[in-house]
matplotlib code that plots the C-alpha trace (Angstrom):
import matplotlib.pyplot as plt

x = [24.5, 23.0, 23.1, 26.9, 27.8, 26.0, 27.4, 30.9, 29.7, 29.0, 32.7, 32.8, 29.1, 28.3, 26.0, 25.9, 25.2, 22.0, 22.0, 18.6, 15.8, 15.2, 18.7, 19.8, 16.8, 18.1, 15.6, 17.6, 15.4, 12.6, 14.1, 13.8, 11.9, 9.4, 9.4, 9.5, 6.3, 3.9, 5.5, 2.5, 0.0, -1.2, -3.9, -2.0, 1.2, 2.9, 1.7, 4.8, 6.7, 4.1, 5.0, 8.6, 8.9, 6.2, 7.8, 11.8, 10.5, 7.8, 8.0, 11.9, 11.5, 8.7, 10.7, 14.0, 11.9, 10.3, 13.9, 15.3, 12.2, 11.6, 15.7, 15.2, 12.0, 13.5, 16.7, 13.8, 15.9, 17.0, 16.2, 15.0, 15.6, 13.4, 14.7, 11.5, 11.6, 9.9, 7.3, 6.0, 4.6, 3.9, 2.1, 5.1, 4.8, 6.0, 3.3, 4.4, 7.3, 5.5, 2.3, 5.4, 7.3, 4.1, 3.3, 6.8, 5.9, 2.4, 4.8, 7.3, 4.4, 2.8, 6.1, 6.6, 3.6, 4.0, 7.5, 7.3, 6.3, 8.9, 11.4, 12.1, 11.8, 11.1, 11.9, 12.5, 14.6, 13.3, 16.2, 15.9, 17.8, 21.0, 24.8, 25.1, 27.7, 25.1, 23.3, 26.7, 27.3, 23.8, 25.0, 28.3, 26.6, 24.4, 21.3, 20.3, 20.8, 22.2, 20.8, 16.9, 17.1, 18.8, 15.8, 13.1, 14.8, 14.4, 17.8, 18.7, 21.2, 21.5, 21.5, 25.3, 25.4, 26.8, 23.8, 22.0, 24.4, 24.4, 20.5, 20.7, 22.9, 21.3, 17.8, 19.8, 21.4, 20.0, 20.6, 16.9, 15.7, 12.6, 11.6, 9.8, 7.7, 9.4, 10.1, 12.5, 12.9, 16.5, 15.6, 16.9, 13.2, 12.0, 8.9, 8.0, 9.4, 6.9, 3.8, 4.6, 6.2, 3.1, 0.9, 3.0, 2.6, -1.0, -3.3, -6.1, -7.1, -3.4, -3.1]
y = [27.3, 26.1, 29.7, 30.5, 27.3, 28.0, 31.0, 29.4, 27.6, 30.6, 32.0, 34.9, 34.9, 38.5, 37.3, 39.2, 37.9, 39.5, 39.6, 40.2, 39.0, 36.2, 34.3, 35.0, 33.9, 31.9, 29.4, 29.8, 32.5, 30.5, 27.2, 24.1, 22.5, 24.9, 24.2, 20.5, 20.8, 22.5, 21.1, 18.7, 20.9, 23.9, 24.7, 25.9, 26.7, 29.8, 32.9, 35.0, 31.9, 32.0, 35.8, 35.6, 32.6, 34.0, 37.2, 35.3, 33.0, 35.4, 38.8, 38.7, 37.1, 39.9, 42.7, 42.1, 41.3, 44.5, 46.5, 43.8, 44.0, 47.9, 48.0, 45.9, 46.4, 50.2, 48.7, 46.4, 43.2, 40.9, 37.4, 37.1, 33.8, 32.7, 29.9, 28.3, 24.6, 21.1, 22.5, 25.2, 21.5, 19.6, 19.6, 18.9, 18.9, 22.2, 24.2, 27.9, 27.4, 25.0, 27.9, 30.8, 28.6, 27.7, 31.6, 31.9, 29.8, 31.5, 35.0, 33.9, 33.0, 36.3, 38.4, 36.4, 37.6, 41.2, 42.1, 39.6, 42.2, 44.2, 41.7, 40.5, 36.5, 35.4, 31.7, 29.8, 26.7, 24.3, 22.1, 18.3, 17.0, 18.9, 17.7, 20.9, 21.5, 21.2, 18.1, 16.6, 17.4, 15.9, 12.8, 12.8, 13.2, 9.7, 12.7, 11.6, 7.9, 9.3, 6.1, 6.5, 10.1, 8.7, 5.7, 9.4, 9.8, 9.1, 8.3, 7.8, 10.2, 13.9, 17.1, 18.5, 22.4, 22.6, 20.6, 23.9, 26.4, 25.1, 24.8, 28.9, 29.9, 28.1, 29.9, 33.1, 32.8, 33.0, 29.7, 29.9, 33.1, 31.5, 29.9, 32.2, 31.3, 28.3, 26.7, 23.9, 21.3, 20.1, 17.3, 13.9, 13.1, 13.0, 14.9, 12.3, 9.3, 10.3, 10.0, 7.1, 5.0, 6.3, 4.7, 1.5, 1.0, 2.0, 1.5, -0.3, -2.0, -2.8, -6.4]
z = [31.0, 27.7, 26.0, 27.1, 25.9, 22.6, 22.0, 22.4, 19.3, 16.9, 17.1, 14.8, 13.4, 14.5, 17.4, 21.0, 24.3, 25.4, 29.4, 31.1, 33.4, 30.8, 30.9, 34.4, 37.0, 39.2, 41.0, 44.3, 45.0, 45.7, 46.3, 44.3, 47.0, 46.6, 42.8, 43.4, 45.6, 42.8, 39.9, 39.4, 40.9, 39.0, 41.2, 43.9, 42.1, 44.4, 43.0, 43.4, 41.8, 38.6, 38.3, 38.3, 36.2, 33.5, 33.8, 33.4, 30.3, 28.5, 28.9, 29.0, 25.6, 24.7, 25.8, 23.8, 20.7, 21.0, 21.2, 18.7, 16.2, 16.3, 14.9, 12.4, 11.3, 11.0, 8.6, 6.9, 7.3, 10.1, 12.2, 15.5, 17.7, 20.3, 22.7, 23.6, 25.0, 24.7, 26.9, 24.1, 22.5, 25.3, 28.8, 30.7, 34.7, 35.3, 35.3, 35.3, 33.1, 30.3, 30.0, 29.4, 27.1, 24.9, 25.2, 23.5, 20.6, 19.9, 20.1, 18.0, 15.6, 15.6, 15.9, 12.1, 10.8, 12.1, 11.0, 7.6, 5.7, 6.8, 5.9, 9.1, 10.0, 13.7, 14.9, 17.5, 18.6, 21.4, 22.7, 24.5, 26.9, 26.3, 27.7, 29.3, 32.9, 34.7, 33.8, 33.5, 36.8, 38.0, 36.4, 37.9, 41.6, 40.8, 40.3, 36.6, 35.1, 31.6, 29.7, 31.0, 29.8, 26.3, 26.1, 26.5, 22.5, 19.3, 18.7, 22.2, 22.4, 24.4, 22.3, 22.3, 22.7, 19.2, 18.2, 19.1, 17.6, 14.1, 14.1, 15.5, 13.0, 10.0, 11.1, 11.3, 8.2, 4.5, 4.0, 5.9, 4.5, 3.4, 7.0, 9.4, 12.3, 13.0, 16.4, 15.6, 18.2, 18.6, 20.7, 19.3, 18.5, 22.4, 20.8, 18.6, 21.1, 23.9, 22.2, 20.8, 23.6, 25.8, 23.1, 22.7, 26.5, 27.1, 23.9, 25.3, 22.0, 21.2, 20.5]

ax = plt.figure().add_subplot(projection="3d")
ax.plot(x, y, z, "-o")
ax.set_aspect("equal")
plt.show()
């Protein structure tokens, strides 16, 4: 899992592992053939399965910023950070899960507002395509071609776990105590790289 593997990466920095609904869902409980069936289709996404995943991505994000925020709004400093996703930026084909990841960016946005006067700052990190066990595993079992996911990048390269630790600990740290309301994608550029490729293939009044 991306955030174990991330915290592996802070050693002593003073951060805890916060267990909830938000980082333990486990898709088994539906099936990924049921999420493979209405990944494309919004319209007649499963309704339990919108609940559950808008409940796993937003309000388990909501709820621990309000516990988190009321503390440190009360000690009148302090950094929050959101995990959102590529998905808070673009339309990807996942219907329930993009609409609760761009919720968490617009949250993360107004949490910063909120609690800036307070003192505290609220971002956000939104990783790519990360080396994580499992993907490495997928790739191992012949499930993911490694370099078509690298040639969706920038720099045609996967996002390391550590990639994402030193971007959480720099937004954590006073190093950024000037950036609030920031969802930084660690992505190798696939935010940029989409657009653009799409463009390069499809402009109709490209030469």
């Amino acid at each position: 899992m991306i955030f174990r593997q991330t915290v592996k990466g802070w050693g002593e920095c003073g951060f805890r592992e916060v267990r909830g609904s938000a980082l333990s869902f486990n898709f088994e409980v539906f099936g990924w053939d049921l999420l493979a069936r209405y990944r494309t289709r919004p319209a007649v996404l499963h309704a339990l399965l919108h609940r559950r995943l808008w409940e796993t991505n937003y309000n388990g994000t909501l709820i621990a910023c309000q516990v988190f925020g009321r503390a440190l709004k009360a000690a009148g400093r302090g950094a929050i950070l959101n995990i959102g996703s590529l998905a808070s930026f673009a339309p990807l084909s996942l219907p329930a899960y993009t609409a609760g990841k761009a919720a968490v960016l617009s949250l993360t946005q107004m949490l910063a507002a909120e609690l800036g006067p307070h003192g505290v700052r609220v971002n956000g990190i939104a990783p790519g395509y990360t080396m994580s066990d499992g993907l490495r595993d997928k790739i191992a079992q012949g499930l993911r071609n490694p370099e078509e996911i690298k040639a969706t990048t920038a720099l045609r390269a996967f996002v390391e776990p550590e990639h994402i630790a030193e971007a959480a600990w720099f937004l954590c740290s006073q190093k950024a105590a000037s950036i609030t309301g920031v969802m930084l994608p660690v992505d190798a550029g696939w935010l940029v790289q989409a657009p653009y490729a799409s463009y390069m293939r499809g402009n109709p009044i490209r030469d």
